[in-house]
PASETOR-195219 format. One record per residue (C-alpha): residue in one letter; x, y, z. Coordinates in pm, 1 decimal, m for minus. Each point is the difference from the previous one (the first is absolute). Last residue first. Example, Ala and Ser with C-alpha at 12.3 -4.5 7.8 and 13.67 -1.06 7.14 Angstrom:
residues 2
@code = S c1 = 1367.0 c2 = m106.0 c3 = 714.0
@code = A c1 = m137.0 c2 = m344.0 c3 = 66.0
END
This chain:
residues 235
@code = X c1 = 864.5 c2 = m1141.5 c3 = 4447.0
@code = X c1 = 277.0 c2 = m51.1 c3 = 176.0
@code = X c1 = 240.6 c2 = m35.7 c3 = m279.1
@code = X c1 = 9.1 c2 = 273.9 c3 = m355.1
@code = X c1 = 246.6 c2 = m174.0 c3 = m295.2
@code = X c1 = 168.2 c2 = 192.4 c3 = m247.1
@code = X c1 = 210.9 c2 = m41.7 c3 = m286.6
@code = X c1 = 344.2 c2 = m97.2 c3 = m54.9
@code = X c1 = 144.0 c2 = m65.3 c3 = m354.9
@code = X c1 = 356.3 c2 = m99.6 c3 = 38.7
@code = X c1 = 362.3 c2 = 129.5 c3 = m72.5
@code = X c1 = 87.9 c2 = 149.1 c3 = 349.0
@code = X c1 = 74.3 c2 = 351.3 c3 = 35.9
@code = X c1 = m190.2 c2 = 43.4 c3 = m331.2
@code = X c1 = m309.3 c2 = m173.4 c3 = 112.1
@code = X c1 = 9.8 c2 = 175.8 c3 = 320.3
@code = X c1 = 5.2 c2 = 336.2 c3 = m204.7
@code = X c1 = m298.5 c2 = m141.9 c3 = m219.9
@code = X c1 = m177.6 c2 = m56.3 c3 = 350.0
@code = X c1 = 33.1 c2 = 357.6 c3 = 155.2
@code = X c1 = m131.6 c2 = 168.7 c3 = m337.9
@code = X c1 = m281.9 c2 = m215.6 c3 = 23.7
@code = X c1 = m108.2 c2 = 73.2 c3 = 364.3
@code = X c1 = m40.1 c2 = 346.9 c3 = m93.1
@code = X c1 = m289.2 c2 = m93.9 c3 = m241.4
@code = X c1 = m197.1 c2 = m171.3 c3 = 298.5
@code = X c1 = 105.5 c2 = 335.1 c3 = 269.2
@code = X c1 = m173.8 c2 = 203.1 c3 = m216.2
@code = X c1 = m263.4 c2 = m261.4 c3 = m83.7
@code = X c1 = m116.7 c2 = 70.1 c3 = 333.7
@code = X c1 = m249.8 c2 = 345.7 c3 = m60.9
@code = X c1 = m175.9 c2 = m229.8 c3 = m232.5
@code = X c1 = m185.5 c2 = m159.4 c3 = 255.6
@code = X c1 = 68.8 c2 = m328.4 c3 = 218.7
@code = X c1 = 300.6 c2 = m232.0 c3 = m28.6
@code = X c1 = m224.7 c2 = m305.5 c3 = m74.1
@code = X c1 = 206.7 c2 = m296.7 c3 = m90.9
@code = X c1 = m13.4 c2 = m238.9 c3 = m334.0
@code = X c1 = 178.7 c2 = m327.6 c3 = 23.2
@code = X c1 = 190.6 c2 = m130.3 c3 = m246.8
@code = X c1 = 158.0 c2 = m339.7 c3 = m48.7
@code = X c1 = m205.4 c2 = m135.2 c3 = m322.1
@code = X c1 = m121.3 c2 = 373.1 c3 = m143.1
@code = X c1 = m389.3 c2 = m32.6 c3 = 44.7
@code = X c1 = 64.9 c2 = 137.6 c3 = 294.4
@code = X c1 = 104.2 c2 = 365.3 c3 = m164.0
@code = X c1 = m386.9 c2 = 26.2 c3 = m165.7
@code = X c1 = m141.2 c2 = m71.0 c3 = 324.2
@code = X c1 = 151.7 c2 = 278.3 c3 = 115.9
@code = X c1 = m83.8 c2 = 234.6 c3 = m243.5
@code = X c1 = m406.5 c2 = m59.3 c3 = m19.3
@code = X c1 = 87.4 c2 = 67.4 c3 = 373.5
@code = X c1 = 150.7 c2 = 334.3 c3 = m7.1
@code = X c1 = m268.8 c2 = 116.7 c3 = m294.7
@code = X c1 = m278.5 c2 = m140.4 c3 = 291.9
@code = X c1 = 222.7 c2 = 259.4 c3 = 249.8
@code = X c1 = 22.5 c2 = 251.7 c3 = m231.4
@code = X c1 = 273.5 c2 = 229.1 c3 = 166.5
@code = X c1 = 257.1 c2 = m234.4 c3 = m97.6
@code = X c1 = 306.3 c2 = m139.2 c3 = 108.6
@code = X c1 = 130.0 c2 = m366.3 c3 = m59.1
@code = X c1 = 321.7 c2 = m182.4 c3 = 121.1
@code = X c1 = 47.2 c2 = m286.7 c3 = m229.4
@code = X c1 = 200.7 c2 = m248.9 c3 = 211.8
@code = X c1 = 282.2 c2 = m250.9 c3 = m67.9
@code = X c1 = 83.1 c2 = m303.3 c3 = m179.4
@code = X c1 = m59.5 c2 = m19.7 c3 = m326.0
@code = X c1 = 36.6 c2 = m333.2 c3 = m125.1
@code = X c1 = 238.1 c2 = m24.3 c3 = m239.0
@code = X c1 = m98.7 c2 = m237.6 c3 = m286.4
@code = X c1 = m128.0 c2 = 256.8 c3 = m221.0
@code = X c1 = 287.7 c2 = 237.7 c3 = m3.1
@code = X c1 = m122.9 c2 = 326.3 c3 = m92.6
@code = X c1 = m163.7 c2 = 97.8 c3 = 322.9
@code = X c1 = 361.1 c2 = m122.2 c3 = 167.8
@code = X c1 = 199.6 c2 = 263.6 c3 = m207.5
@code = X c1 = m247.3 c2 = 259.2 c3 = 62.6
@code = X c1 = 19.3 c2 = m21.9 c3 = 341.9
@code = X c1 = m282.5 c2 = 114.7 c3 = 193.5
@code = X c1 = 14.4 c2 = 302.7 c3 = 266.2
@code = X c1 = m234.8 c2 = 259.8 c3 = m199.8
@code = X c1 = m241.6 c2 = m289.3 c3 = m73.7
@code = X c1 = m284.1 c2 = 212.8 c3 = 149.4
@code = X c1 = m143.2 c2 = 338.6 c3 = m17.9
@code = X c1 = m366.6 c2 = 31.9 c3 = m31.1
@code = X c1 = m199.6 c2 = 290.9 c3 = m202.8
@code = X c1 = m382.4 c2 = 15.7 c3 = m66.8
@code = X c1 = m47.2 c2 = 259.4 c3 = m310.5
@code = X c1 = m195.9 c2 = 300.0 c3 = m5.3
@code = X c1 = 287.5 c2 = 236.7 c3 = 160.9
@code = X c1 = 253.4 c2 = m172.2 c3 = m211.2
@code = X c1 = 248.2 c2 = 287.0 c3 = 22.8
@code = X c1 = m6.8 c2 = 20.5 c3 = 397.2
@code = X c1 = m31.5 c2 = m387.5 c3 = m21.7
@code = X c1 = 318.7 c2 = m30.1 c3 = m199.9
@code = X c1 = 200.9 c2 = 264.3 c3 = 259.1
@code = X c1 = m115.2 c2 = m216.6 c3 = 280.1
@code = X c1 = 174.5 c2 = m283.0 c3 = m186.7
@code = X c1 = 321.8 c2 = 173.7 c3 = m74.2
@code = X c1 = 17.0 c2 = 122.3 c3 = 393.5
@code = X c1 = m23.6 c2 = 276.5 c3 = 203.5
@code = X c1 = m211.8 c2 = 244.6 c3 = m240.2
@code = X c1 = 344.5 c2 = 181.0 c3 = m56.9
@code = X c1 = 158.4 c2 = m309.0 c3 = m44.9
@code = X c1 = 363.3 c2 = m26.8 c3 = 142.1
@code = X c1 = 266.3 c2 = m254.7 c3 = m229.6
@code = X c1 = 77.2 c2 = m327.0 c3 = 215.5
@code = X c1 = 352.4 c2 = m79.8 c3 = m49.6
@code = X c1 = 215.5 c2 = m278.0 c3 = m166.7
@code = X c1 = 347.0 c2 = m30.2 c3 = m17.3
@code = X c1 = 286.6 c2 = m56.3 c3 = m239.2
@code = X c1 = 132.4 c2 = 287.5 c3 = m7.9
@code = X c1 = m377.4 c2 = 192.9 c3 = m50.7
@code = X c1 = m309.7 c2 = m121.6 c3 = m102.2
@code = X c1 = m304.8 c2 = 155.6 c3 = 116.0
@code = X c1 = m383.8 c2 = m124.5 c3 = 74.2
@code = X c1 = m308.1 c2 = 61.3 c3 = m21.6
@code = X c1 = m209.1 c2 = m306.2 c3 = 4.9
@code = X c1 = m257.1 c2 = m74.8 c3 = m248.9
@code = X c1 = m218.5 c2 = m357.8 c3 = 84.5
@code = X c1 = m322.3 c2 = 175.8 c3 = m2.2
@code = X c1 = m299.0 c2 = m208.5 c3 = 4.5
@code = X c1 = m313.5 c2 = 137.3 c3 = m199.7
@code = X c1 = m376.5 c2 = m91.4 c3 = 72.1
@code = X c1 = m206.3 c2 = 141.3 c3 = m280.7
@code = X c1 = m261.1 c2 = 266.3 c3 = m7.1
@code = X c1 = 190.0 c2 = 225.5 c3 = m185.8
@code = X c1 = 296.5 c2 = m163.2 c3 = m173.1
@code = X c1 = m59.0 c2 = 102.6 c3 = m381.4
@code = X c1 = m171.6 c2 = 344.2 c3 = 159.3
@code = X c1 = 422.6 c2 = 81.7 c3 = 160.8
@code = X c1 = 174.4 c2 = m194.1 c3 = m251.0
@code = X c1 = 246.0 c2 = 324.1 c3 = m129.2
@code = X c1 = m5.6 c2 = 170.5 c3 = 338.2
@code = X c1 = 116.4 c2 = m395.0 c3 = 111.8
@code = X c1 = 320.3 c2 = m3.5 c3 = m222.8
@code = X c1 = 59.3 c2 = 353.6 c3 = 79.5
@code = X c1 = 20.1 c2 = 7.8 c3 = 323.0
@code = X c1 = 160.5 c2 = m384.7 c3 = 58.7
@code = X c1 = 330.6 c2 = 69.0 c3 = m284.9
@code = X c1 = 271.5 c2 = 102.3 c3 = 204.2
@code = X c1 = m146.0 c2 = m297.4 c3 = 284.1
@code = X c1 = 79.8 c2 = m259.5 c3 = m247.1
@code = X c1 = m315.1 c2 = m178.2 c3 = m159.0
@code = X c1 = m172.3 c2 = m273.0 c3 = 209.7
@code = X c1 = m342.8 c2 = 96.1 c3 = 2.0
@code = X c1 = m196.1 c2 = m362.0 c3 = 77.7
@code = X c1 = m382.0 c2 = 61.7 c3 = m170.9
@code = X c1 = m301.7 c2 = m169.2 c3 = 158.2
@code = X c1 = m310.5 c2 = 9.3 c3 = m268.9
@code = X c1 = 232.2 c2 = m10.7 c3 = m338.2
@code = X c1 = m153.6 c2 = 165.5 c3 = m306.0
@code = X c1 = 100.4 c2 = 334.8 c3 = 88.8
@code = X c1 = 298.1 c2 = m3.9 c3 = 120.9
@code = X c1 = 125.6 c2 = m263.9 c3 = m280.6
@code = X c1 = m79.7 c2 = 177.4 c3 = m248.4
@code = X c1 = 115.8 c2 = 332.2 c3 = 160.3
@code = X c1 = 328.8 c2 = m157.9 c3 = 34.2
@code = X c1 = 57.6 c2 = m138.5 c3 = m307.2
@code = X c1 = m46.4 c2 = m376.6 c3 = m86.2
@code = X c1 = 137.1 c2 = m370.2 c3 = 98.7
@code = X c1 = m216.2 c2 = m269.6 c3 = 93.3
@code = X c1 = m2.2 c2 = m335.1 c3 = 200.4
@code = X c1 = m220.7 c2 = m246.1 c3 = 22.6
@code = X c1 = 225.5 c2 = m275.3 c3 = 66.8
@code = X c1 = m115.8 c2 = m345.7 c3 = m133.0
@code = X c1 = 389.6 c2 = m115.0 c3 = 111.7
@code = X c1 = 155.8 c2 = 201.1 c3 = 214.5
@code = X c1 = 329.8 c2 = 104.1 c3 = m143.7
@code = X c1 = m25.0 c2 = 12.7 c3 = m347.4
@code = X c1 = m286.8 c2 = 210.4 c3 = 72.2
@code = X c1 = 153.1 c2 = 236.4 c3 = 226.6
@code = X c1 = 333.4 c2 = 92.0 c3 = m227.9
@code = X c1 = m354.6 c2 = 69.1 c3 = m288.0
@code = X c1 = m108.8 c2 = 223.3 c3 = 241.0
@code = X c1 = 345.0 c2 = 209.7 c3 = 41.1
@code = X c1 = 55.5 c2 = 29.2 c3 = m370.9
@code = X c1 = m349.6 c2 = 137.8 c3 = m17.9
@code = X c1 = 84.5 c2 = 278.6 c3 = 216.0
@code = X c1 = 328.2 c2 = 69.7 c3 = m113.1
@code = X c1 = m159.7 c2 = 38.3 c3 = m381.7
@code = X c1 = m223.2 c2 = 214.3 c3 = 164.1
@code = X c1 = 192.8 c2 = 256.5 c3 = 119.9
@code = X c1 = m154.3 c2 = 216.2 c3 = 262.7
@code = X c1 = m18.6 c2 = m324.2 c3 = 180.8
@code = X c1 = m317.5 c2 = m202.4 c3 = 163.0
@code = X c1 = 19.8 c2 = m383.7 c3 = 51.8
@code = X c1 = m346.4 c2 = m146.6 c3 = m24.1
@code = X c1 = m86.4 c2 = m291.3 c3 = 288.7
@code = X c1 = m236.8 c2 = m313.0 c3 = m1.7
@code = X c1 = 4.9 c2 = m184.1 c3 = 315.6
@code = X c1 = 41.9 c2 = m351.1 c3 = m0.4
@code = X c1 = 240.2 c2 = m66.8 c3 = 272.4
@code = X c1 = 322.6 c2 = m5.4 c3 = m202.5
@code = X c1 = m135.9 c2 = 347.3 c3 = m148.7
@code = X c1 = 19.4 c2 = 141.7 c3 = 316.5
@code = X c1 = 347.6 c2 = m82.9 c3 = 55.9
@code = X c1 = 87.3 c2 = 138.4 c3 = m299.8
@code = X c1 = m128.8 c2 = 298.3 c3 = 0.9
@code = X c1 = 117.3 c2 = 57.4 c3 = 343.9
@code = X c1 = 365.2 c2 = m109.7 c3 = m137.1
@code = X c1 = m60.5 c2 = 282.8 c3 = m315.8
@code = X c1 = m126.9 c2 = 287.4 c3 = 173.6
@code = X c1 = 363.1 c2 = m100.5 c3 = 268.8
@code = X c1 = 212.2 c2 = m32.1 c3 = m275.6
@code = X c1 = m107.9 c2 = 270.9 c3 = m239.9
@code = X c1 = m240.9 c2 = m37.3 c3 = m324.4
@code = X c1 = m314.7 c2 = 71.2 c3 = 276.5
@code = X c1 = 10.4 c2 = 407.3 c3 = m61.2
@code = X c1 = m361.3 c2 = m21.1 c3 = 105.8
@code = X c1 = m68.0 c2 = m369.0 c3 = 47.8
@code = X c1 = m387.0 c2 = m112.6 c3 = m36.0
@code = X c1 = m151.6 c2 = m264.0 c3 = 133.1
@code = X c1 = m331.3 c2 = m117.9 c3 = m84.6
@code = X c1 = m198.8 c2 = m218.2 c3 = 242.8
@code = X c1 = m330.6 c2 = 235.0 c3 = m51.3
@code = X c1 = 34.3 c2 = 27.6 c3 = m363.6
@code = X c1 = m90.5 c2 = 323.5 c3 = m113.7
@code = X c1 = m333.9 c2 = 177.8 c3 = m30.9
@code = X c1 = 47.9 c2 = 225.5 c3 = m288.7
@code = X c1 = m35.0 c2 = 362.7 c3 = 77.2
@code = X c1 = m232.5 c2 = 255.5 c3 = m252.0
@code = X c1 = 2.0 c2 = 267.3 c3 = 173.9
@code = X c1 = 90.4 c2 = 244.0 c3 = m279.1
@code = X c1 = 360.6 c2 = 122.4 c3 = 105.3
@code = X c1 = 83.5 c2 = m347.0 c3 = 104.0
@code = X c1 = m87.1 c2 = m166.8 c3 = m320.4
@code = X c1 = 150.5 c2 = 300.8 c3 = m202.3
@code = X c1 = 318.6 c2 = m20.3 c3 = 132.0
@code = X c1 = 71.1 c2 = m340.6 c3 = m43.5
@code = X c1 = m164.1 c2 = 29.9 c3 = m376.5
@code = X c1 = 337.5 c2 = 222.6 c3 = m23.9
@code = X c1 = 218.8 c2 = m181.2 c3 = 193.9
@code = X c1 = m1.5 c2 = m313.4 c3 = m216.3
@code = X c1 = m178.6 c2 = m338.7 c3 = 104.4
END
């Protein structure tokens, strides 16, 4: 579907239902859009993998489908896949989160979106956590997405293990949300991963202290060669 009759459907009203298990990856061509993609896939879920270039897109899909066989799995633009998916992962590089979601603000209306951006800085070989104005990437996404449902979750999962089929995930998905039923829809999305569970970490006001955990984990991974993740006891 090109731009153009995009833009009319959503200027006119006239919204297709979409598919209520479809998954849609904003930015998904990069390792962690493409591991969740993945994994979702493997459990029967049909995704679309959104890009600004499509060839990328589609390129990603079709690494899906030989993958998981019967994979339903899609590659397109970004506003494609915005607006025809129902829960949309935004997984695009912090630079690029205000204008990526000013551009699919009506596509994603409605729609429960998870924010996996982190802000973060490279510098000599280590990694900081960048300061939001709005406190944190994902409270920035809801400010902008004022008619959307935003989550954050899958800040703290490796990539490199999402891609790897037989690995089984080990570790929490800390999710945030100010939507509680949007929080939960989440959730039980993440424990259909084989290893993970999903925790509650309360409102959106959290997910500060969720993307900052990130930066702290790819510095242990550094320091010692592994992928480390995170695990919450006592509760």
């Amino acid at each position: 579907m090109t731009y153009s009759i995009l833009h009319s459907i959503l200027n006119f009203g006239k919204f297709i239902m979409p598919n209520n298990h479809l998954l849609g990856f904003i930015g998904g061509t990069g390792p962690e859009g493409r591991g969740l993609a993945l994994r979702f896939s493997s459990v029967g879920y049909p995704v679309m993998i959104g890009s600004r270039d499509l060839s990328n897109a589609k390129e990603t899909a079709e690494k899906i489908s030989t993958q998981v066989q019967q994979a339903d799995a899609r590659g397109a633009r970004n506003l494609e896949v915005a607006f025809e998916s129902q829960i949309a992962f935004i997984v695009v590089p912090y630079a690029a989160q205000r204008e990526t979601l000013e551009q699919l603000k009506v596509a994603l209306a409605g729609k429960i979106v998870v924010s996996l951006v982190v802000p973060l800085s490279f510098s000599k070989g280590m990694v900081s956590s960048l300061q939001v104005p709005e406190g944190s990437a994902t409270l920035q996404a809801q400010e902008i997405l004022t008619d959307s449902k935003v989550v954050a979750a899958f800040h703290n999962t490796s990539a490199s293990d999402l891609l790897n089929l037989d690995t089984t995930i080990e570790s929490d998905v800390l999710v945030c949300s100010d939507d509680l039923p949007a929080k939960e829809t989440i959730m039980g999305l993440a424990e259909k991963i084989k290893g993970v569970r999903a925790v509650d970490c309360g409102g959106l006001a959290n997910s500060r202290y969720v993307e900052d955990l990130t930066a702290l984990l790819i510095n242990i991974n550094r320091i010692h060669n592994k992928n480390s993740s995170i695990r919450i006891i006592g509760i």
